[in-house]
N, C-alpha and C positions, 0 to 999 in steps of 0.2 A: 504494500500500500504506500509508501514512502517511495519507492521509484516512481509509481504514477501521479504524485504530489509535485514531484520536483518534474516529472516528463511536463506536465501541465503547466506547469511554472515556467519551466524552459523554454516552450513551443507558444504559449501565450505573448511571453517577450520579444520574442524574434521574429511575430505574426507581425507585433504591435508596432515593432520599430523597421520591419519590412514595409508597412503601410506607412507610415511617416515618411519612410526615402522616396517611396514612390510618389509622394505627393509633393515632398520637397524640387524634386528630379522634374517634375512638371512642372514647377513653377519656375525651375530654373530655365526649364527647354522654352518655356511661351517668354519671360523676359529677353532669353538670350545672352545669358551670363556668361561669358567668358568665351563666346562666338560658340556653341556646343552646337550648334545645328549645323553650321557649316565645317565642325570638327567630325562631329558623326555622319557628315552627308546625306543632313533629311531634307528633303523638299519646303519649300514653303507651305503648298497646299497641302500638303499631307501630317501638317505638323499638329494641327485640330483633332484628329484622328487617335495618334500618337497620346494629346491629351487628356484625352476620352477615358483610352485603354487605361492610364497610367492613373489618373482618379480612382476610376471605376476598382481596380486592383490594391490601391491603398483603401479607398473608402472598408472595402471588405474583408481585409487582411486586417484591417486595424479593430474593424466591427468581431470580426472571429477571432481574437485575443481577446479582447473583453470579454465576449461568452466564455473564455475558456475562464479566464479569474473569475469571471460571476459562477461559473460550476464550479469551480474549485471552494470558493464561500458558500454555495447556497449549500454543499454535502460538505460543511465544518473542515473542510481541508483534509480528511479523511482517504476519504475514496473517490474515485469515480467511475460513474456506471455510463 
């Protein structure tokens, strides 16, 4: 029961902070920080796209580490089923 305490623990943080870079990563590619678009050779038009994915992929990576701490709380840190 304490490996699946700490697996949850583990895989919660690395959702949560996966979803953070990818939102950060977005806001860097639509400003253009440090010329990245023409570094990675993305198009103009296609960069909205790119923006979409990258949202869309933090938004839920970061929403599905919260679930994992909220299960980890609602079963007392215990177990998980």
């Amino acid at each position: 029961m304490k490996f699946k305490r700490i697996a949850v623990t583990f895989f919660g943080i690395v959702q949560e902070i996966m979803g953070v870079l990818a939102v950060v990563f977005a806001y860097i590619l639509y400003y253009n920080v440090l010329e990245v678009r023409a570094n990675l050779g993305l198009l103009p038009e296609n960069v909205s796209i790119y923006l979409l994915l990258l949202f869309v992929f933090g938004f839920v990576s970061f929403i599905n580490g919260l679930f994992l701490f909220y299960q980890r709380l609602e079963n007392g840190g215990s177990s998980v089923s």
